[in-house]
C-alpha positions in Angstrom: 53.3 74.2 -73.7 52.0 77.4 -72.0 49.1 76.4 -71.6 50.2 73.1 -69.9 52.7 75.0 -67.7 49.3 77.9 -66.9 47.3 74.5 -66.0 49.8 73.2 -64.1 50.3 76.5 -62.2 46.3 76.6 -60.9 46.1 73.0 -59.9 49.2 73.5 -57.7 47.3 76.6 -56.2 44.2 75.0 -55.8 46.0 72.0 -53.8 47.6 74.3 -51.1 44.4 76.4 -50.6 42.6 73.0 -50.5 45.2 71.6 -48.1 45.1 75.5 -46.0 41.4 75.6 -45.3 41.3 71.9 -44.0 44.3 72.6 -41.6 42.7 75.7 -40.7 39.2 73.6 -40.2 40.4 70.7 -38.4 42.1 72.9 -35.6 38.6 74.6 -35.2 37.8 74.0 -31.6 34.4 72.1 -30.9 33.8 71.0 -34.9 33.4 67.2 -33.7 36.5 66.0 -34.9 38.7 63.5 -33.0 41.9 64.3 -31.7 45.1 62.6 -32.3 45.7 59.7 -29.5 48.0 59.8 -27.0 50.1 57.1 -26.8 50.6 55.7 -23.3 53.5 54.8 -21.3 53.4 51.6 -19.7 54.5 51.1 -16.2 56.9 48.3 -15.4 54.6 45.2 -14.0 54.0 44.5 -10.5 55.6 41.4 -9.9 56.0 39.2 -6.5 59.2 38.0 -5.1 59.9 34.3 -5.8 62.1 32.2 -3.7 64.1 29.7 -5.3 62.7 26.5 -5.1 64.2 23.2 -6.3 66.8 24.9 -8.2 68.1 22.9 -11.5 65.3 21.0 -11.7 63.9 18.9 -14.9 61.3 17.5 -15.5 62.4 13.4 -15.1 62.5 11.2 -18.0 59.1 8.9 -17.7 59.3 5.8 -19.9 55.5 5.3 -20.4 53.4 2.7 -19.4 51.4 0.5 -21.6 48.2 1.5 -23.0 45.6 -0.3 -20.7 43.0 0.1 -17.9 44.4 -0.6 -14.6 42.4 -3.4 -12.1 40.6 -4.9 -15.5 41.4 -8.1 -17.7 42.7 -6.4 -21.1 41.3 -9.3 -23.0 38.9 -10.2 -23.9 36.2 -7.5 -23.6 33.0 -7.8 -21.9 29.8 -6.4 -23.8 26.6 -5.2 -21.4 23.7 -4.0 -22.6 22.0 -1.2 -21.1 19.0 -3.3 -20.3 21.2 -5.8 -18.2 23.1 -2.9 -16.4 19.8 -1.3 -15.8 18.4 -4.8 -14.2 21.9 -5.1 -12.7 21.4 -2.0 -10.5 17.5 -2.5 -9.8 18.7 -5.9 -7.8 22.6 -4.9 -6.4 22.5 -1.3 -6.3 23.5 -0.2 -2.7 21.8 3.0 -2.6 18.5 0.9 -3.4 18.9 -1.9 -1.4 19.3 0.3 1.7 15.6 2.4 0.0 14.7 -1.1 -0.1 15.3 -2.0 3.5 13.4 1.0 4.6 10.4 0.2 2.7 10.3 -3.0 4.8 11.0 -1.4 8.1 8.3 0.8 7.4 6.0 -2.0 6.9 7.1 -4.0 10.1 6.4 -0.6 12.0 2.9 -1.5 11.0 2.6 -4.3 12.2 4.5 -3.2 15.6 1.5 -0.4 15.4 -0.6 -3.4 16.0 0.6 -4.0 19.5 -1.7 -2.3 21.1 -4.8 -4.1 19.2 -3.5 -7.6 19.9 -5.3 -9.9 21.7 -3.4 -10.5 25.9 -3.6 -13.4 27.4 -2.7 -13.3 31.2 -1.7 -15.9 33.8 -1.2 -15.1 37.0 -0.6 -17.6 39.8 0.4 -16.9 43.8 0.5 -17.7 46.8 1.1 -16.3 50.8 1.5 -18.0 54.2 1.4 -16.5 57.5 1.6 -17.3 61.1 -0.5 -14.0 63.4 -1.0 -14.7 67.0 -4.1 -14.5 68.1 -5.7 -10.9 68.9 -8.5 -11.9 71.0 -10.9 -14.9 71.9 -12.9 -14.5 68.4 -10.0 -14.2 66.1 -7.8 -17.1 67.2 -7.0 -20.6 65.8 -8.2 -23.4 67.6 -5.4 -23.8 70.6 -4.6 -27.0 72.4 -7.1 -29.2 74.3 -7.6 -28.7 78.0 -9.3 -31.0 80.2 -11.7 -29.2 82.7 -13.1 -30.9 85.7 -14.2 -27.8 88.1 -15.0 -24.9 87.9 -17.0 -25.1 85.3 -15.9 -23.0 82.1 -18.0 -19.8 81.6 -19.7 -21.7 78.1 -21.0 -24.7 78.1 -17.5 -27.3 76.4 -17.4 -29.4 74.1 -17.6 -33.1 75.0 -14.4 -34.8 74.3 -15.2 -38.6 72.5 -14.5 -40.3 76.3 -17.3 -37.9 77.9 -14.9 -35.6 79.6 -15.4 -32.1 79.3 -12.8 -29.8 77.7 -11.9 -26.7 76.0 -9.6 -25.4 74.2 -7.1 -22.3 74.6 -6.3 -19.6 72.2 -4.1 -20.7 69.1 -1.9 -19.4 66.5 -3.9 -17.9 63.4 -2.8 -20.1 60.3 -3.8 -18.7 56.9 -2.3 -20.2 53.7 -4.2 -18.8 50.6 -3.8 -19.8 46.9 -4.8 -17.7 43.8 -4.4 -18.8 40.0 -6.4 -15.9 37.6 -6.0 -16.3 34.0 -7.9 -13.8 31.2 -7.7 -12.2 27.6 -8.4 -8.3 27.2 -7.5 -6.0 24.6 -8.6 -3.1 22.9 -9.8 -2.6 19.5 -8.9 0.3 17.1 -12.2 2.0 17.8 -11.2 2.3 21.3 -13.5 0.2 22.8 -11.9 -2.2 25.6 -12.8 -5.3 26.9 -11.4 -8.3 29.2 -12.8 -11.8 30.2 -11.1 -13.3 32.7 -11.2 -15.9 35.5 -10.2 -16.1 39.5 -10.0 -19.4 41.4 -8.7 -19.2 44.9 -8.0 -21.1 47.9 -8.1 -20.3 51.0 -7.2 -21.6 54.5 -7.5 -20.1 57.5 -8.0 -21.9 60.9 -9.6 -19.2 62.6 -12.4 -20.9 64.6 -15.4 -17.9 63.8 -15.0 -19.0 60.2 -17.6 -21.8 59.4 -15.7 -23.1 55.9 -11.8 -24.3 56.7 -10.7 -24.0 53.4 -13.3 -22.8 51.2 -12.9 -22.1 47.7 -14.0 -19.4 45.2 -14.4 -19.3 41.3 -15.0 -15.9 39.6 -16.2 -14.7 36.7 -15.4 -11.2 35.6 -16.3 -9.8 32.1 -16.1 -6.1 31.3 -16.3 -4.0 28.5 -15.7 0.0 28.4 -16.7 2.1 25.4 -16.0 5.7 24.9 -18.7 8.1 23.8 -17.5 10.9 22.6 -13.5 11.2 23.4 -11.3 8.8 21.5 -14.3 7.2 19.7 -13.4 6.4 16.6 -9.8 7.8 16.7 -7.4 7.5 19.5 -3.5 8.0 20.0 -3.5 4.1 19.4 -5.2 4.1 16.0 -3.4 7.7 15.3 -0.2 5.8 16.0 -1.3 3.2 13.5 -2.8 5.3 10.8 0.2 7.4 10.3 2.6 4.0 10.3 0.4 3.5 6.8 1.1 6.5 5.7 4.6 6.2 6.8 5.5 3.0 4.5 3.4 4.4 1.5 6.1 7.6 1.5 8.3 5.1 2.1 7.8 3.0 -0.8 7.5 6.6 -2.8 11.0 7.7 -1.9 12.1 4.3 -2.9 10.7 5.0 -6.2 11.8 8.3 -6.2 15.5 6.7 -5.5 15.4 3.8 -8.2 14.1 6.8 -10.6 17.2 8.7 -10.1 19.6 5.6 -10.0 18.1 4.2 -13.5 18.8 7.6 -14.5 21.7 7.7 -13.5 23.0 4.4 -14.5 21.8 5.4 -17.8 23.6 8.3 -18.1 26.7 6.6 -17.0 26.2 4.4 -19.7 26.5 6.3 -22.5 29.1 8.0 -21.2 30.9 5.2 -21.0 29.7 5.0 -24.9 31.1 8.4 -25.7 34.0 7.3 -23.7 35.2 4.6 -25.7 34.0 6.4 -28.7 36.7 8.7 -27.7 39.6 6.4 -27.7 38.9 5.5 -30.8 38.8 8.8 -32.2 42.0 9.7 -30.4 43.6 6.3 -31.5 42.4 7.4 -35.3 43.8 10.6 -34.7 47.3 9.8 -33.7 47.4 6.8 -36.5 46.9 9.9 -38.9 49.6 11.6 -37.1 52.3 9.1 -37.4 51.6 8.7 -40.8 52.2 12.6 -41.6 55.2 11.8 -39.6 56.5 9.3 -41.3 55.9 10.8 -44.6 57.4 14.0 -42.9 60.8 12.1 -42.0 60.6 10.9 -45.6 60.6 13.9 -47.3 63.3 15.5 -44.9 65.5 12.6 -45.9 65.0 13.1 -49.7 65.6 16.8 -49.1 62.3 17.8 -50.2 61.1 18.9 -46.8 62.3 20.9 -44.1 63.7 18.7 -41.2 61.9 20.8 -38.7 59.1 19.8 -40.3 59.7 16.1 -39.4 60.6 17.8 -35.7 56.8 19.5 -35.9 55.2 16.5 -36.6 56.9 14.7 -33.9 55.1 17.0 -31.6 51.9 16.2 -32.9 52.2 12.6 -32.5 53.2 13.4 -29.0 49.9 15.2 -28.5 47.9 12.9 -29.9 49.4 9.9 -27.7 48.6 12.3 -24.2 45.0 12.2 -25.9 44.8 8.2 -26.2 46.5 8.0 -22.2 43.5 10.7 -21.6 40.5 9.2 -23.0 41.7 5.7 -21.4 41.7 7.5 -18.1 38.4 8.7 -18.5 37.1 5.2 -19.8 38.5 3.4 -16.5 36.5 6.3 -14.2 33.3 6.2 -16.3 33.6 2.2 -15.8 34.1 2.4 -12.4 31.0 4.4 -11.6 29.1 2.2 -14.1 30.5 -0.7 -12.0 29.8 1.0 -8.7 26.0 1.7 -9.6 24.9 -1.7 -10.7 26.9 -3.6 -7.9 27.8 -3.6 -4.3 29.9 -6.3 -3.3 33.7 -5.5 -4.2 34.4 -9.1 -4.5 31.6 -9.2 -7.6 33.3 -10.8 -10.3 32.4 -7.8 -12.4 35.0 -5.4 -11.0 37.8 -7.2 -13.2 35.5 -7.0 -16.8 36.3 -4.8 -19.6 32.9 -3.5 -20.3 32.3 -2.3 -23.7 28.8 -1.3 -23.6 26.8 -3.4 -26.7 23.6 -1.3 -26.9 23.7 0.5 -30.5 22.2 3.9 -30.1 18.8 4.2 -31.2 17.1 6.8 -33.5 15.5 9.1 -31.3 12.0 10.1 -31.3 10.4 13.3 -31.2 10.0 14.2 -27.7 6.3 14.8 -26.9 5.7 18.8 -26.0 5.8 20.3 -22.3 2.0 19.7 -21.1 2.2 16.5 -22.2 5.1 15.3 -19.8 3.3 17.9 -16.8 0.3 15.2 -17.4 2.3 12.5 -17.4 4.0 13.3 -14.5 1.4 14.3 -12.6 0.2 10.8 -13.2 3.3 8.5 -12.6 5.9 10.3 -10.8 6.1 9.2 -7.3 6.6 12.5 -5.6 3.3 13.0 -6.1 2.1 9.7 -3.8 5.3 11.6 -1.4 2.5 14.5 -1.6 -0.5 13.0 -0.6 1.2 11.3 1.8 2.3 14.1 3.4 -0.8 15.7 3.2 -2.8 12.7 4.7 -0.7 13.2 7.8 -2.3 16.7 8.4 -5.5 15.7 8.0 -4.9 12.7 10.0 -3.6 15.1 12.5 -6.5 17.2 12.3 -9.0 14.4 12.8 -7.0 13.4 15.9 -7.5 16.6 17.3 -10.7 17.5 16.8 -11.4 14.2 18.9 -9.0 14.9 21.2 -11.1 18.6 21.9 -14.1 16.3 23.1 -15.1 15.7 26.3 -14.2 12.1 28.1 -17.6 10.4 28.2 -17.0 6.5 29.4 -20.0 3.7 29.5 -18.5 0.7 31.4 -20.7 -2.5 31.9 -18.9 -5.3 33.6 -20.6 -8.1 35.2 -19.2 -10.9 37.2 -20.5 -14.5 38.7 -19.2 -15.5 41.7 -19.0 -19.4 42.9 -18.2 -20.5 46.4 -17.5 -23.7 48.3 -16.0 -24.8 51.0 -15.1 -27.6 53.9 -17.4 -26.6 57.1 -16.0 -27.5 60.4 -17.1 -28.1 63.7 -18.4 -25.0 66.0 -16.6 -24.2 68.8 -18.1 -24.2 72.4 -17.7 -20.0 72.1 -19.9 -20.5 68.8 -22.1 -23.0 70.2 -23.4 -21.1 73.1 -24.3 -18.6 70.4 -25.3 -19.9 67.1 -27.3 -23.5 68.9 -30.1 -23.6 70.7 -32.8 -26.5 72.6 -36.3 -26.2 71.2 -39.6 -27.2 73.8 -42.2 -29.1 72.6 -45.1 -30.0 74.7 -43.0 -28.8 78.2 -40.1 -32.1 76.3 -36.5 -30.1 75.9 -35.5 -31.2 73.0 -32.0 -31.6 71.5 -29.5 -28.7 71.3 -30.1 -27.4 67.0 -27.0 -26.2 65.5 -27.0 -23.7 62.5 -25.4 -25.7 59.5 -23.7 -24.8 56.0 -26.0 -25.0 52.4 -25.5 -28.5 51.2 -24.4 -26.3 47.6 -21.5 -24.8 49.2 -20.5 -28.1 50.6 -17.4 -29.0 48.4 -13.8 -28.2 46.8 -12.8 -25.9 43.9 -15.4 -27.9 41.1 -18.3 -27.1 43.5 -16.9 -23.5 43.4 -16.7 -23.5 39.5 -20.0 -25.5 39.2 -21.8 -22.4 41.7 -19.9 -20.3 38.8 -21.3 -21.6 35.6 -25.0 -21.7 37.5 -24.7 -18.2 38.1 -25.1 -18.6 42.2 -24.0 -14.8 43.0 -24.3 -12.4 40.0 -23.2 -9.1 40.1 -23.8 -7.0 37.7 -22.3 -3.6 37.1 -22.8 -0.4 35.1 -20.4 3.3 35.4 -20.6 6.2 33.3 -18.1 8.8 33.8 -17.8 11.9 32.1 -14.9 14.6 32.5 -13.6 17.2 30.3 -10.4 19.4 30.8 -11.4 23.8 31.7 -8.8 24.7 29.2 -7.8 21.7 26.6 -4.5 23.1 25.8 -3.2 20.0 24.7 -6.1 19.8 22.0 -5.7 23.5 21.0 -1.8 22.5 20.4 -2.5 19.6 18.5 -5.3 21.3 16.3 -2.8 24.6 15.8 -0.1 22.1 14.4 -2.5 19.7 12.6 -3.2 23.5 10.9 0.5 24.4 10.0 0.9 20.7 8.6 -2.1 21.1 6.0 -0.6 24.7 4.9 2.6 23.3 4.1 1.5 20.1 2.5 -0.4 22.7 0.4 2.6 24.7 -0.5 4.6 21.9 -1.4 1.8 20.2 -3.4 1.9 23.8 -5.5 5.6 23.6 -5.6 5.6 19.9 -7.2 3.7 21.4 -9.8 6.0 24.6 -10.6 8.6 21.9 -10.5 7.0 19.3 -12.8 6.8 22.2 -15.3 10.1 23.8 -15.2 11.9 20.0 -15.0 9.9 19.6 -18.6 10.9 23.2 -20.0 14.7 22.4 -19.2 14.4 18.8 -20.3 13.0 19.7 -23.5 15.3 22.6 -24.3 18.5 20.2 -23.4 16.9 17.5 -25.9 16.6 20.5 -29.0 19.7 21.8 -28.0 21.7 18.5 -28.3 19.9 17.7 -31.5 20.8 21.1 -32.9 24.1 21.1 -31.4 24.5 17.4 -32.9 22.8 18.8 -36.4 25.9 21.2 -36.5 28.5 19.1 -35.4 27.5 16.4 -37.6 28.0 19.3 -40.5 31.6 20.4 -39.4 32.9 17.0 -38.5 32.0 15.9 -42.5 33.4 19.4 -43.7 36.9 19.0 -41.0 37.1 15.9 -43.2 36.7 17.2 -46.5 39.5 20.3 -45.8 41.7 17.5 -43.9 41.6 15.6 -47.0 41.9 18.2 -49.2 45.0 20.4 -47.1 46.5 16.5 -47.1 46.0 16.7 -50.8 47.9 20.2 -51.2 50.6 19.0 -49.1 51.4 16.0 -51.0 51.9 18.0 -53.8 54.2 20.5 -52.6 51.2 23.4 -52.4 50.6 23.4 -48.0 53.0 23.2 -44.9 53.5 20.6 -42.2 51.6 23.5 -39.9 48.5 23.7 -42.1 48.4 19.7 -42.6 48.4 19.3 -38.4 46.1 22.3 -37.7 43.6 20.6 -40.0 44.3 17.3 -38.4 43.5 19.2 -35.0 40.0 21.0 -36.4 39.3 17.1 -37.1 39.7 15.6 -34.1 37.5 18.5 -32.1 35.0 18.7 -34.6 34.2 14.7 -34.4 34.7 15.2 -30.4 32.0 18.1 -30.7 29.7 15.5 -32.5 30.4 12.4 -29.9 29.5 15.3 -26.7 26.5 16.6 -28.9 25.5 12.6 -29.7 25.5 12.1 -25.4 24.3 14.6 -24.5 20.8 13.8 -27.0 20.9 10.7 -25.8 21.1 11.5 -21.6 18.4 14.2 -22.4 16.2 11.5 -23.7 17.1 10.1 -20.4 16.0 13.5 -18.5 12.7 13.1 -20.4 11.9 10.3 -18.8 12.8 10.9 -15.9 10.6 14.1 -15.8 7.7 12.4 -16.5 8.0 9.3 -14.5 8.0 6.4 -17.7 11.3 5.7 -16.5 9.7 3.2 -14.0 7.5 1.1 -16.3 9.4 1.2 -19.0 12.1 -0.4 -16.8 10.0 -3.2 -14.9 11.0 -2.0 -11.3 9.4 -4.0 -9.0 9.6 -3.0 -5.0 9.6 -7.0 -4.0 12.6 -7.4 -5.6 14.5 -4.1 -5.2 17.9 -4.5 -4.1 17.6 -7.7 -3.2 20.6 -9.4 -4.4 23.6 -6.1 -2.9 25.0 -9.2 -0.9 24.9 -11.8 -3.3 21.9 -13.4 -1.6 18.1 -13.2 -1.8 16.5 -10.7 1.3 13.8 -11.5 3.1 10.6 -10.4 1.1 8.7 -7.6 3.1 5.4 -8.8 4.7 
């Protein structure tokens, strides 16, 4: 016992020194050891100052409404595949029937680039009178007769039929003249121009120095201009023409560009509408499941073998559920909606009041081809691509134009015309006659006064004229070269500085399509492994939420869980199979994106530009020429 009491004595030593040196070494300064923390004092909060509004109030008691989507016949349902929502939107879709409209308005700018390559025809008819006085004894009409007996008159006058002389006084000059010209000219795209064209006129004009009262002429006038150098070849005409071409080809891109994203997005409305419904049913499963623990709750309580708050608890959880069902309906009526408002446009469309249920099953999924496969393929199919080269055959169609425009003017015109004239001749006057006649001698005889007569081929009305014209009786023939060329050109030096600044930037964004085509693919394809890994995990806890729901329901019934256990199980159910419908959606829209990225969504669609948006008012359009 001595020796128990001696033992006892040095371990009771050996514990104080023990618990000495550590006190001593823990309040050595600078030996790494933490000190104590200080606990804080917490400062009242900062609050604001609330007024008092609407004070008393409760929420109202709201009885609710029936479980249904509002605007839509509740029964029965109507299925749609996503094929025949697809083709729905292809012919109704508003968006596309207005791409649709500009595709043709693009081409019927073509053909108003035409205009100035089309064929004129011109008529022109007119016609002028006057009255002049006269101005002097050789520019007068014919006057009134006067009777001269003595003296004589200064000319020899003219014999009146009874053998009196006479002559005649100054008259009014008459001149009534006719013109009817008709022609076709044009120019072709070249820029050559040419006209053929035709004058007849007639003419009358009393005044007595004229030997033809009327006369007639025919003309023909046929001229053609070419350029040399400046605007040969390309012109602001054929310019003006050229880039209406490439005008409709970017417009029919961006209409494929548009019925790319609306398939797209028609798709992805679709199986959201899928997850959507999906949803209601898992809510409606998840709230049956509820009122069943409640009612088995409410049973217990009433034997006594369960809590009564218990049968409270699960009350709550049924009322959770329920705002889930209400929720997921709500979301099913908007997702039909935009379904509804991508594949029609008419609001009177008898489609508005269906139920759709989309039929399509979803499909096994295939592996998605790797990233320089979909660059390739959209590099070969997308339609921003034909956007590009569109764009980039402007600039050099702008450049062509202004290296012709930096060319001098050089002009070649050859024009020749054939005249034909023809007239009615009329009697000299005694002023003319003492002129233009004269008396011949022969053998010391006097002969007969000779007057000067018209050629028997002018001798006629307008067909003589036109018959001197088609026997070519007075050619003329006609040939101008002109050159000229501006001292400073600024207009071409603008044109070609542009013409520059368009090829650079149809450069850059041809480099950026391609950057773009390759990140579009990276984030496509990471979405599509995400979602199947995200769906691969899902699928894992939804079977295992299952098996612990069951098993927690299992422990209940047999007196070994709680009401809370039993509905938090019942809550890890119904978000792991939501986590599974999202991951199931969002495999299927990436699938979508894949597509979409590298331009299959077109072909494997059938989308035809004829036909594109043709039936958004119910009706046929016009098919574009």
């Amino acid at each position: 016992m001595k020796r128990n009491v001696v033992s006892a004595f040095v371990g009771s030593v050996a514990f104080a020194a023990g618990v000495l040196s550590w006190g001593m070494a823990s309040a050595q300064p600078g030996n790494g050891v933490p000190k104590a923390a200080t606990i804080p004092t917490v400062p009242p909060p900062v609050l604001p100052v609330v007024p008092a509004v609407a004070p008393g109030y409760t929420a109202p008691r709201a009885e609710p409404s029936s479980a249904s989507i509002v605007g839509v016949t509740q029964r029965p349902f109507v299925g749609i595949t996503l094929q025949d929502a697809v083709t729905m939107a292809l012919l109704k879709n508003p968006n596309l029937a207005i791409s649709a409209s500009n595709v043709r308005i693009a081409r019927y700018q073509i053909v108003t680039a035409k205009g100035p390559f089309d064929l004129q025809f011109r008529v022109e008819p007119a016609s002028s009178f006057s009255v002049n006085p006269p101005e002097n004894a050789f520019f007068a009409g014919p006057g009134t007769v006067v009777a001269v007996a003595s003296p004589a008159p200064l000319f020899p006058p003219l014999t009146s039929p009874t053998g009196a002389p006479e002559v005649r006084d100054a008259g009014n000059i008459i001149q009534h003249q006719y013109s009817f010209q008709y022609g076709v000219g044009g120019q072709t795209i070249n820029g050559t121009q040419y006209a053929a064209g035709i004058q007849q006129v007639r003419t009358y004009n009393n005044i007595t120095l004229n030997a033809y009262n009327p006369y007639y002429i025919a003309s023909l006038n046929l001229s053609v201009t070419q350029p040399l150098l400046k605007d040969l070849g390309m012109n602001a005409n054929k310019r003006q023409f050229d880039m209406a071409v490439i005008n409709a080809k970017n417009s029919q891109a961006q209409s494929l560009v548009d019925a790319s994203n609306t398939i797209a997005q028609v798709e992805d409305a679709y199986w959201d509408l899928v997850a959507g419904w999906r949803n209601v049913a898992i809510q409606e499963e998840a709230l049956k499941e509820a009122v069943r623990q409640q009612q088995s709750n409410v049973r217990m309580a009433k034997r006594g073998a369960a809590a009564p708050i218990d049968a409270v608890e699960s009350q709550t959880q049924v009322s959770n559920f329920q705002n889930g069902v209400f929720s997921a309906l709500q979301t099913v009526s908007e997702l039909q909606n935009e379904l509804k408002g991508l594949v029609v446009t008419d609001s009177q469309d008898p489609i508005w009041n269906a139920n759709l249920v989309p039929t399509s099953p979803v499909q096994e999924v295939a592996m998605p081809p790797d990233v320089e496969a979909i660059v390739a393929s959209a590099d070969r199919d997308r339609p921003e691509v034909a956007q590009v080269q569109a764009q980039r055959e402007r600039a050099d169609l702008d450049r062509d134009f202004a290296k012709n425009q930096a060319l001098p003017e050089a002009n070649l015109q050859v024009q020749y015309e054939s005249n034909g004239f023809a007239g009615l001749p009329v009697p000299l006057g005694s002023f003319l006659a003492f002129f233009s006649c004269s008396t011949e001698t022969i053998n010391g005889v006097r002969g007969p006064r000779i007057c000067p007569v018209v050629p028997p081929a002018s001798r006629g009305t307008m067909p003589y004229a036109y018959h001197n014209l088609w026997a070519g009786a007075y050619p003329a023939f006609n040939v101008n070269f002109t050159v000229s060329f501006p001292l400073q050109n600024d207009g071409a030096n603008g044109l070609k500085g542009a013409a520059a600044q368009e090829e650079r930037a149809a450069d850059v964004n041809a480099a950026g399509l391609v950057a773009r085509f390759g990140y579009e693919a990276r984030n496509a394809l990471q979405t599509y492994e995400a979602a199947a890994a995200r769906l691969n995990a899902a699928t894992i806890s939804r079977e295992a939420a299952e098996e612990v729901y069951a098993s927690e329901l299992r422990r209940f019934n047999n007196g070994l869980s709680t009401t809370f256990l039993v509905l938090q199980r019942q809550v890890q159910l119904e978000q792991a199979r939501g986590l599974e419908l999202r991951a199931q959606t969002d495999l299927n829209k990436s699938v979508v994106e894949i597509e979409r990225v590298q331009g299959t969504i077109l072909s494997q669609n059938g989308v035809d530009l004829k036909t594109l948006g043709s039936q958004a008012l119910g009706r046929a359009s016009p098919a574009p020429k």
